[in-house]
N, C-alpha and C positions, 0 to 999 in steps of 0.2 A: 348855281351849285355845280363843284369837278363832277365828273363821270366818278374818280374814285369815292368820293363823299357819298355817291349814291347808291354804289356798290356795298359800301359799308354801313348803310342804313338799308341796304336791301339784306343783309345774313346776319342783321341783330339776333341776337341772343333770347333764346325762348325763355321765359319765365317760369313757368312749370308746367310739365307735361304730364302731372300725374295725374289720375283720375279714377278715383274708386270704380264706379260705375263701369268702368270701362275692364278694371282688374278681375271684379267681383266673376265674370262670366266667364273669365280666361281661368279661373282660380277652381271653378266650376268643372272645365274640361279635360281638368288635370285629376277626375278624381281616382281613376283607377292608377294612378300613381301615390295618390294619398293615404287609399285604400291599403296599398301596398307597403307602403311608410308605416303605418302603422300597424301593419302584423309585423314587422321588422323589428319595431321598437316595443312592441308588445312579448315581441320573442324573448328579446334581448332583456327588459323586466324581470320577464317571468323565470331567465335563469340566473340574471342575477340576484332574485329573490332567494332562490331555491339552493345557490350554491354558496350564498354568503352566509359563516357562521351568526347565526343569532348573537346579541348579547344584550344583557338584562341590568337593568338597575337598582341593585341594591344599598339601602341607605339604612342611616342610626340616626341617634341624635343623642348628642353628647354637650352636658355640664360643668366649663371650666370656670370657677369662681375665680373672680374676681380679685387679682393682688391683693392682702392688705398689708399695709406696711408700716414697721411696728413702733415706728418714729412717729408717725402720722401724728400725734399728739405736742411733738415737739419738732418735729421738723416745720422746715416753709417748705411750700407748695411743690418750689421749683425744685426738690429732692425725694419728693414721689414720685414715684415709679408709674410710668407712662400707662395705662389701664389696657390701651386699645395695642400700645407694644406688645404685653403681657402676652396678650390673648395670640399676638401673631408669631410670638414665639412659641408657644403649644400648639399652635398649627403644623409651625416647620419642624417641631419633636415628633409629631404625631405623621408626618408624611417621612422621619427618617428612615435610615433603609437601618439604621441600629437597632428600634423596636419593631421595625419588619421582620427581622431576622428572630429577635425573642419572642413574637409571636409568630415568625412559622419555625421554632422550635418546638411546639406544640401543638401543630397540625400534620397530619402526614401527607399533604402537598409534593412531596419531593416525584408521586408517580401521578401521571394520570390518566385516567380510562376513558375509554372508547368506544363507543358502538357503531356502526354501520347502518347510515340514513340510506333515503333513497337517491339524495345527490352527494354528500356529505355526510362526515363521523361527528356525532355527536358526544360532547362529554358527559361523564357518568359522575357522581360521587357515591361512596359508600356503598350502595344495591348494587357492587360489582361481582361480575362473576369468578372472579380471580384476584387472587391478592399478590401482589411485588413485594419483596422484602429484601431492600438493596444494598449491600452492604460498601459503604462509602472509603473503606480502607481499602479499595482495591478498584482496577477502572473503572469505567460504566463509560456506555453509550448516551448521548447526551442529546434530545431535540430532533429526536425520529422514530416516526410510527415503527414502530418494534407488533408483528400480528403475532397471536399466538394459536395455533388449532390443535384441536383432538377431536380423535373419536374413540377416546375409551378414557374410564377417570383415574388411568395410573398415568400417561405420559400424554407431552404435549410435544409439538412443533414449532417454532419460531422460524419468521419469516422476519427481510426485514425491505421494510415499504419505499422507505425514506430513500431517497439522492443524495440527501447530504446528512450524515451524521460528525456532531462532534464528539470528540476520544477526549476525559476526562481522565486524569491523573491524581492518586491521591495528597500531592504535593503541592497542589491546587492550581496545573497548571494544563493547558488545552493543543489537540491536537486533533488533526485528519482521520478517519476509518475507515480503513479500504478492506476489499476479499472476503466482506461479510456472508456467509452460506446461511441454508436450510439449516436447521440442526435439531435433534430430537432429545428432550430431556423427562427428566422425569418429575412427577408434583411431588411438591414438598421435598424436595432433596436441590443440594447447590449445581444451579447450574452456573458454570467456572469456563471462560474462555481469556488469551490473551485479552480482548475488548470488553469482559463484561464481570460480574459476580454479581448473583441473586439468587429467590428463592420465589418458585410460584406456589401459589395454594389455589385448589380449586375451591373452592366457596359456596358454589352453584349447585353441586352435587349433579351435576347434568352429566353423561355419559359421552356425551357429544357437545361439540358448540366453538365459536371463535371469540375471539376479542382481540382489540389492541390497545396498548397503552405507551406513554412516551412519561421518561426519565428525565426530571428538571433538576439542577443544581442549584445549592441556595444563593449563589450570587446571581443568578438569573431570576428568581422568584423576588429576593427580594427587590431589585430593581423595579420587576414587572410590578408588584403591588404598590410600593412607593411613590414610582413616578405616576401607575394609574388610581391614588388614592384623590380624590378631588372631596376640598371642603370649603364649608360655605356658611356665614352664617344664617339663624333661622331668619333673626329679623337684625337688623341694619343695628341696632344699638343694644343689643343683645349678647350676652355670652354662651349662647347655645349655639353650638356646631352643628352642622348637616354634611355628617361624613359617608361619602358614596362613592361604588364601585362598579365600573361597566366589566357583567363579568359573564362569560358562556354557559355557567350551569348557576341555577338561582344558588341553591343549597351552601355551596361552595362559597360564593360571593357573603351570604351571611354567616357562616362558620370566620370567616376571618377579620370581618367587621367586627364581630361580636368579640371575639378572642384579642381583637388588637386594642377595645377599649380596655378588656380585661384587664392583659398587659399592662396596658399605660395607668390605671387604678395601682397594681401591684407595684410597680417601680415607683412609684410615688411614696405607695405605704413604706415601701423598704426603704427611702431617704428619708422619711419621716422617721422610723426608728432605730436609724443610724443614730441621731441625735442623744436619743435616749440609750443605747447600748455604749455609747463612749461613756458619758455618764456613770451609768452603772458600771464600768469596767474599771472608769477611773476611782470612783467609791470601792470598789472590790479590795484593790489596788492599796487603798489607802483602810480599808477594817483590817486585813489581814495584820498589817503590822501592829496595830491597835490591841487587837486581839490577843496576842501573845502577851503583850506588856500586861494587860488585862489581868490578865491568869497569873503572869510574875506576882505583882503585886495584893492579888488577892488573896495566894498561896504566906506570902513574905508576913501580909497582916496576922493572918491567921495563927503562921507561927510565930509571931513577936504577942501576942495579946498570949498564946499558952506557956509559953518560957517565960512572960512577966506579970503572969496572973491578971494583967490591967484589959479590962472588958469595954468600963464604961468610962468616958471624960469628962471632968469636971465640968461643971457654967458656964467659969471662963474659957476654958479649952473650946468649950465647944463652939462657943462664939468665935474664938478668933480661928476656929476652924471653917465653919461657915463662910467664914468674909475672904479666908484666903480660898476656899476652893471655888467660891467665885469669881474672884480675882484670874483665877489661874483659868477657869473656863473662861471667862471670855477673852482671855489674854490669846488661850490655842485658838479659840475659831477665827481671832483678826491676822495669827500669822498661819492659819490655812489659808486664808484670804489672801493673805503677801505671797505666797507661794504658788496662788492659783492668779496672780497677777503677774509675777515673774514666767510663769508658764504660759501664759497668754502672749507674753510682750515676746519670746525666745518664736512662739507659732507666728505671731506677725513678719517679726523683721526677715525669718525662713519663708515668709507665708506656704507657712505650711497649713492651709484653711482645715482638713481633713482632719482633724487631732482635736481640733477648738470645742471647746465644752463650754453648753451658755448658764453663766453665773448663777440665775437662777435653779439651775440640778445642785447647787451647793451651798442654796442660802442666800447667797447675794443679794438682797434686794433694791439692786438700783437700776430702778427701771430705762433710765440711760441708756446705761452700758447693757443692759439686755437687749436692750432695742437695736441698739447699734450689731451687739453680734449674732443677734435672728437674722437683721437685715444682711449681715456679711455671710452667713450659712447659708441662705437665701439667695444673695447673689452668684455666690460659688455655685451652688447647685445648676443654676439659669447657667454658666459659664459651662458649665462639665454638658452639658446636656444639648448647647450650641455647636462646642466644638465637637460633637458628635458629625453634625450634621456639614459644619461650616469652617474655614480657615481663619486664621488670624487677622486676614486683611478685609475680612467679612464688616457691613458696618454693625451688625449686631454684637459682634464678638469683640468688637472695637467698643463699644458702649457697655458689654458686660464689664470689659478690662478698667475704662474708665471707673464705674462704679464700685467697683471692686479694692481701687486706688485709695480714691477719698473715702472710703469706709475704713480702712486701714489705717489711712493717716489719722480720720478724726477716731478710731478707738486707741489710737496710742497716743494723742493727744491727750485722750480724756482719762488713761489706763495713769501716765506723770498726775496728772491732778488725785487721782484716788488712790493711788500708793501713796503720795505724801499724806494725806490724809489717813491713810493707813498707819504709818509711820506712826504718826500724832500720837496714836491710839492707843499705837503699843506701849511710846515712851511712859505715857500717862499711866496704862496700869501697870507696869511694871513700877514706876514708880509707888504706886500703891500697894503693890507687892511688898517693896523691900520696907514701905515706913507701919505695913503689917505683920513683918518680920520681925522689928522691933519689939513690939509687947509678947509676939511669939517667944522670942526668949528669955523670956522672965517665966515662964512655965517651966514647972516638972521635968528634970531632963529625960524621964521617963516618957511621960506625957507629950514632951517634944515627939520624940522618935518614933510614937505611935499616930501623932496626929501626919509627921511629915509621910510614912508608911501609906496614910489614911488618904491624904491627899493624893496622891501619885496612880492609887487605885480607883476613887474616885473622880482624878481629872481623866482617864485612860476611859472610865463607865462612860464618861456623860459624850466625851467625843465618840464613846463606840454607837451609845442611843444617840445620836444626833447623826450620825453616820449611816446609818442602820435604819435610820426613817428618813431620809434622804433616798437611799436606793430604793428604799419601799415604795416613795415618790414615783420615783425616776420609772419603774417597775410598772405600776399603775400607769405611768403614761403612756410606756409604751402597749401597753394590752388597751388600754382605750385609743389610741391613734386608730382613725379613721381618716379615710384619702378625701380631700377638699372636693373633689371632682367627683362627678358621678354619670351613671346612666341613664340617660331620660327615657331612650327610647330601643329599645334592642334591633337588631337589623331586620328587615323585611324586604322582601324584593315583590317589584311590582309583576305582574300578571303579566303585560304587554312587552314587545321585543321592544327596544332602543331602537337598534338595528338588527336588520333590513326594516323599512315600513312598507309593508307589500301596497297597502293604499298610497301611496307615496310614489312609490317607486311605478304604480302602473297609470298615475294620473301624470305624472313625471312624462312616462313613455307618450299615453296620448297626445300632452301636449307637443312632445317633440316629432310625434305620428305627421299631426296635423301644421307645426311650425316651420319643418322645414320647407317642405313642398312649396307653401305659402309666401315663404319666403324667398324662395327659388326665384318666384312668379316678381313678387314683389322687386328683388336684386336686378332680375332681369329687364323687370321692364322700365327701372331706373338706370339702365345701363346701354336701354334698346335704346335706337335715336332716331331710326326711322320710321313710319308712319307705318302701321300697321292695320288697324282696324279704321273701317268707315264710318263707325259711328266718333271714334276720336278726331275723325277729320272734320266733320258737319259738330261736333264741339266747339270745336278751337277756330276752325275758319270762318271770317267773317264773311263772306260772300259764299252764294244758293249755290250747293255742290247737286248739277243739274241732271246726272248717271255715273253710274260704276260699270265699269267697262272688266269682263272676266278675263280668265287669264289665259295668254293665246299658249296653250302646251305644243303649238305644229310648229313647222316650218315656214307653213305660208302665212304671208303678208294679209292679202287679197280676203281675208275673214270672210264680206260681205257676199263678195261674187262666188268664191269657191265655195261655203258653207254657208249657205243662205239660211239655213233651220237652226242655226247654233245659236246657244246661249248670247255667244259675244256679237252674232251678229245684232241679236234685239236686242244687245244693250247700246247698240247704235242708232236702231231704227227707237227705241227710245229717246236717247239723246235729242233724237232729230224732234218727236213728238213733244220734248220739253221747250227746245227751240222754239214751236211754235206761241208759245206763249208769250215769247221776248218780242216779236215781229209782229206787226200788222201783217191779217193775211194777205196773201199775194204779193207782198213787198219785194221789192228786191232784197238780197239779203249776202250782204259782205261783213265778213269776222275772221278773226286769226286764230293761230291756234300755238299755243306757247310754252313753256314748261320754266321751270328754273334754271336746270341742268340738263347734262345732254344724257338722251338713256330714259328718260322717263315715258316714252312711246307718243310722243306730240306727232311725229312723222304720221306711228301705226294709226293713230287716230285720224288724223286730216286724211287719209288715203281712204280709211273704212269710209267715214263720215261722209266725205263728198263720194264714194260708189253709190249710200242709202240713198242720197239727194238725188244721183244720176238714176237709179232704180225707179224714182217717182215720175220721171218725165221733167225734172229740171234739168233747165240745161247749165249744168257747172262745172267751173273750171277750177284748179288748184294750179297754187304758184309753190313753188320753191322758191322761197325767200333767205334760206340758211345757203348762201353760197361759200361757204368755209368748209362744212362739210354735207355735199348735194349725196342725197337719195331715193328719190321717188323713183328718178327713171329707172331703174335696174327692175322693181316688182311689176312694173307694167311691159317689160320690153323694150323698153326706147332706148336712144343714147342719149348722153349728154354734152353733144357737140357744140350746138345752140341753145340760146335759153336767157335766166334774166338777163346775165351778165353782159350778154350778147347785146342785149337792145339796151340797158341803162347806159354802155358804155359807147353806143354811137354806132358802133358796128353796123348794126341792121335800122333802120328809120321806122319802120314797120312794126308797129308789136303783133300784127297776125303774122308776120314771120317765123316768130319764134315760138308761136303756138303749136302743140304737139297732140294730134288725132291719136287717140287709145283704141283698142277694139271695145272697147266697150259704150255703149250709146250712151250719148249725153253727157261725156264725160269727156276733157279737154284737160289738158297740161302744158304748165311753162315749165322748165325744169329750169335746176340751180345755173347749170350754163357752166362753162370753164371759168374756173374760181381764178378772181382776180384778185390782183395784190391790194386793193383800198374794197375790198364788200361794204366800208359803214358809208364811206361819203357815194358809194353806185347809191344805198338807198333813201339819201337826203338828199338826190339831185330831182330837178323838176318835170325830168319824163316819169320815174315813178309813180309819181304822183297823177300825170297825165295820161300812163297805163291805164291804172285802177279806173278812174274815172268813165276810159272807153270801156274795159272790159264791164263795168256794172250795167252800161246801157244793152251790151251785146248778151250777158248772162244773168240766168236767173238768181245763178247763186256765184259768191266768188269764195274761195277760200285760200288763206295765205297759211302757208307751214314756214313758220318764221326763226330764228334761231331763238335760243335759250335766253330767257331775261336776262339772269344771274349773272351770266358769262359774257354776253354782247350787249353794250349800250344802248345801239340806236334801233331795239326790236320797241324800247318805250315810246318814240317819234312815231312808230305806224298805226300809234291807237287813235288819232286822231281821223285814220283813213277808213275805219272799219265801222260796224254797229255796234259791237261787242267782241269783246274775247274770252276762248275758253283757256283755262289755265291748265296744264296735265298735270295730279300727281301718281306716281304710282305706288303698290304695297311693297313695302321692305325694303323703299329704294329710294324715295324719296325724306329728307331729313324734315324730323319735327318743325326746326328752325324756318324749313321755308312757308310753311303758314304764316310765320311772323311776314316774312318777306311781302307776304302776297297783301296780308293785309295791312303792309305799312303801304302800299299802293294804293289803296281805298283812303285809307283814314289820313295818311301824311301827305302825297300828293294829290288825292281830292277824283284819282279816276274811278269813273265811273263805269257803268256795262261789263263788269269785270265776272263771269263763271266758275270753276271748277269741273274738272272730270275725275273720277279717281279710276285709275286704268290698273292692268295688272292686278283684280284680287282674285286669288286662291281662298274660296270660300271655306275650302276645311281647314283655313290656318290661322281662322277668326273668331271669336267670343262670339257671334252673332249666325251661328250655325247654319239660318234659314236667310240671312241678309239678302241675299238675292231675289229670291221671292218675293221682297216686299216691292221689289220692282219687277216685276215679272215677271221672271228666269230667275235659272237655275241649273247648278249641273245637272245633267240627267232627266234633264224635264224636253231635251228638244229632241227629233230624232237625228241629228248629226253627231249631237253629243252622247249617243245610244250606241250609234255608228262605230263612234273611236273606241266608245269604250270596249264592244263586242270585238274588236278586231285586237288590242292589247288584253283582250282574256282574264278583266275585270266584269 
């Protein structure tokens, strides 16, 4: 296997680093942050609880019947009228801003009042203490808190609150108000500015008091109610509506539900007895002229029976008086009939819908052409009541048009077939007319002149009684018309706010009290990537992490020697204590000491480490074996003139040559030596090798400070020379990833004797608060570390 193959199976990629266990105590540490978080967001609830307008749900329920359609008997299927369309055209009439507007014609909406919360103005209705009375021919201030105060009940003040007001014009058109002042009027009298005209009333009879109120126009209202009229049905296959309004004052919200089903009842009633008033108009229309002939002819009899004494008519007279003035009635009701067929076909081909009168108001009984022209009054109405709402290229409006087409076409289709038939009719009695004419003149020329008299006034009767109980009809139906649709349920508004939901809004906040923070911890510690806590290390690493080495905060190197009482020094004379478990006592004992990277404190360690062993009475030496970049000499004194390089490369024959006396007892050093240009093949030659070997006989302990795995190849060839090796990580410096490294060393290449140290921890900056202690120190617990702390005036 290359060197680089092995390098790139030594910085494999860690799998995952996360670990509840390890979170949970970090998440723990952070609580007076969370604490904090959450009176933050608790704050933040609480005003925007406090400062958001309420608003309330009020609902009805309303009864739109069901099309029927009056073909239904003679039509096919596919020419009724869609049910489920029906209904969702009464929807979109019932959210038009057309009947917003007729019913807030009859609400006094245009002002609204105000009182003064503890964060917020709340709205009033009706229990106000002042009344507006705005007179719309003249401007107004339009969509701003307008305050009014007194203190006495003849005159008030007007203030005005608002930043931005809009300048209404009675021309229905809008502009900017600026230079608005104080100004002082008086109740019940106009108060009159370039910007405004109104009238206050004090209501309250209070002597004192404030209020405010803001000025809406009706194209803002009804917009506002229109678009916020939400409907629904009760239930999925149902024609009951559930019509509801999110509105700021309960009262309020139900006065205009209530009033808008009103409306929509009343404009229904009134297209229903449209029907019936053309009718009667068109009957009216037609007795008047009746009428008169009426009277002509009953005057004309009256005088022709006294000027020729003739009262009563013979047998025969009187029969063929009978027969003709039968004849002659039903001759006038088939060419009213032709007349009110001609009058129909002139409205079609104008369509002029609006005029059409249905057959049956005049006798008609063909229930056809009745059907066909309910269903065409019917469709018009649906069309008038669309393009209320909608344009031409609407598809509703598209489909009114359509059906409005073939209704047309087929009643004038059917209008040719029943004139001709009319036609028929006529010929026929008139022919019966003229061959009853015949025996007619073989009577009395007397007797003539009084029957023809006799007829003329009673065909004029019978069209006027036939005429005359037609409207009567028509009359009656209209007083019985009652609207298809109705109320089921009058408006009620519920108890509880829509909006704000204070329970809502403060579990809302908790959670985000406690989420963020949480999350902080969370983000960061999927973002952290170095090795931070020791308990994540003895997780993930598969080889015995044998002490935790504290964090050196000084200058000096020398922990051991100079701070014999500190924390870090017994976390050496630990180390050393675990050591003895690996070792047969009294063994010799040779091991390297190595890291990944450079910077992990492998140096700090092999220098502390072998001081503790020189402290015991062993006699130990430490190698510099990092001859790339040599350190040790400088913390002890020495130079680095001689040393390995010196003797691997032939220079000196002698490896006690290059041995270097310390002041400190028992302690010996080779140092790095003047760095030569090949460091990997000085430590693959065969004096190395033959070093080690003297110095084990001559020492009790040896220890090599070797360079960085990660970064130099041949530190893996010197495990074969040693007992074991410890590996350095440190906190916040070392990458997750090299756990993987260390233990693809164990598992992938099979070595063995492999430790850990974890160097560098800052115990306050760990989930494990007391970690230290579990090995036997601790800040604060030695007196060196009493020492530093007393002299930095902690």
């Amino acid at each position: 296997m290359s060197i680089d193959q092995e390098e790139n199976d030594f910085f494999q990629e860690e799998e995952s680093s996360f670990d509840i266990k390890i979170l949970l105590p970090k998440i723990i540490r952070i609580w007076p942050w969370i604490l904090a978080s959450l009176l933050i967001f608790m704050t933040i609830a609480f005003f925007y609880t406090e400062t958001t307008v309420p608003t309330y749900r009020a609902s009805g329920k309303f009864f739109i019947k069901e099309t029927e359609n009056a073909m239904s008997f003679f039509d096919a299927p596919a020419a009724m009228q869609d049910q489920g369309l029906g209904i969702t055209n009464e929807t979109i009439i019932l959210k038009s801003r057309p009947i917003a507007e007729a019913t807030l014609s009859q609400l006094d909406f245009d002002v609204e009042y105000y009182e003064d919360g503890t964060f917020i103005k709340k709205e009033i209705y009706k229990k106000t203490p002042i009344v507006v009375v705005v007179d719309w021919n003249f401007p107004q201030l339009l969509h701003g808190i307008i305050r009014v105060n007194w203190e006495n009940s003849t005159e008030y003040t007007l203030k005005f609150e608002g930043d931005n007001y809009t300048q209404y014009y009675p021309d229905g058109t809008f502009g900017g108000a600026n230079n608005l002042e104080t100004q002082t009027f008086a109740f019940g009298e106009t108060a009159e500015t370039p910007n405004f005209k109104f009238v206050i009333n004090n209501t309250s009879g209070q002597e004192s008091g404030t209020s405010s109120f803001i000025v809406r126009d009706q194209t803002y209202l009804s917009n506002y109610y229109s678009f916020g009229l939400i409907i629904d049905l009760v239930e999925k296959n149902s024609s009951i509506l559930d019509l509801s309004l999110m509105v700021p004052n309960r009262a309020k919200g139900e006065a205009y539900l209530n009033k808008l089903m009103e409306t929509y009842l009343e404009l229904e009633l009134l297209e229903k007895n449209d029907i019936a008033n053309r009718t009667i108009n068109f009957i009216d229309g037609q007795v008047a002229g009746v009428a008169d002939s009426l009277t002509y002819f009953e005057d004309k009899l009256q005088n022709y029976r006294s000027n020729n004494k003739i009262y009563n008519l013979s047998n025969e007279s009187n029969t063929v008086f009978g027969q003709l003035t039968e004849i002659e009635s039903k001759l006038a009701n088939e060419r009213l009939k032709s007349r009110y067929y001609q009058t129909l076909k002139d409205y079609l081909v104008r369509e002029n819908y609006s005029q059409i009168i249905v057959p049956s108001g005049l006798g008609i009984d063909d229930p056809y052409l009745n059907g066909l022209i309910e269903n065409l009054l019917s469709a018009q109405v649906n069309r008038s009541r669309l393009m209320a709402t909608q344009t031409e290229l609407s598809p509703a409006v598209k489909e009114a048009n359509k059906n409005l087409e073939d209704l047309n076409r087929s009643i004038r289709e059917n209008l040719d077939n029943v004139d001709v038939s009319n036609k028929m009719t006529i010929a026929d009695l008139e022919q019966r007319k003229g061959a009853m004419e015949a025996s007619f003149r073989t009577l009395p020329e007397a007797e003539q002149n009084l029957i023809r008299i006799q007829r003329e006034a009673t065909l004029n009767e019978n069209i006027y009684n036939f005429l005359s109980e037609k409207r009567a009809e028509s009359a009656i139906t209209k007083a019985s018309n009652v609207p298809n649709n109705k109320i089921i349920e009058h408006a009620k508004t519920g108890l509880l706010e829509v909006s704000p939901k204070p329970l809502r809004n403060y579990l809302a906040a908790v959670f985000a009290g406690l989420f963020i923070p949480i999350l902080f911890v969370f983000i960061r510690e999927l973002l952290h990537t170095k090795i931070e806590d020791p308990k994540y290390l003895e997780n993930k690493l598969k080889i015995p992490v044998l002490s935790t080495i504290l964090l050196n905060s000084t200058d000096e190197n020398l922990v051991v020697f100079n701070s014999g009482k500190s924390g870090i020094a017994e976390g050496f004379r630990s180390l050393r204590s675990n050591i003895k478990f690996l070792i047969p006592k009294e063994k010799q004992i040779t091991f390297m000491i190595t890291s990944t990277i450079s910077g992990e404190g492998k140096t700090f360690c092999a220098m502390n480490l072998a001081s503790v062993y020189s402290l015991t009475g062993k006699k130990t030496i430490l190698i510099g074996c990092d001859m790339r970049k040599p350190k040790i000499f400088d913390d002890f004194g020495l130079k680095n003139d001689v040393g390995l390089s010196t003797y691997l490369s032939g220079q000196e024959d002698d490896h006690r040559k290059v041995i270097k006396r310390t002041s400190y007892e028992n302690l010996d050093l080779i140092v790095s030596g003047p760095i030569p240009p090949n460091p990997s093949e000085l430590l693959f030659s065969s004096n190395f090798e033959k070093m080690i070997t003297e110095l084990k006989k001559e020492y009790d302990v040896v220890i090599l400070d070797t360079p960085p795995v990660g970064l130099v190849s041949e530190t893996l060839d010197l495990l074969t020379l040693v007992d074991f090796t410890l590996f350095v990580f440190r906190q916040n410096y070392s990458e997750k990833a090299f756990i993987d490294a260390v233990n693809g060393l164990k598992e992938q290449k099979g070595i063995k004797n492999i430790y850990a140290v974890f160097n560098g921890l800052d115990s306050s900056k760990v989930s494990y608060g007391g970690y230290g202690y579990s090995y036997g120190y601790g800040y604060g617990y030695y007196e060196d570390d009493n020492k530093k702390k007393n002299r930095l005036g902690f």
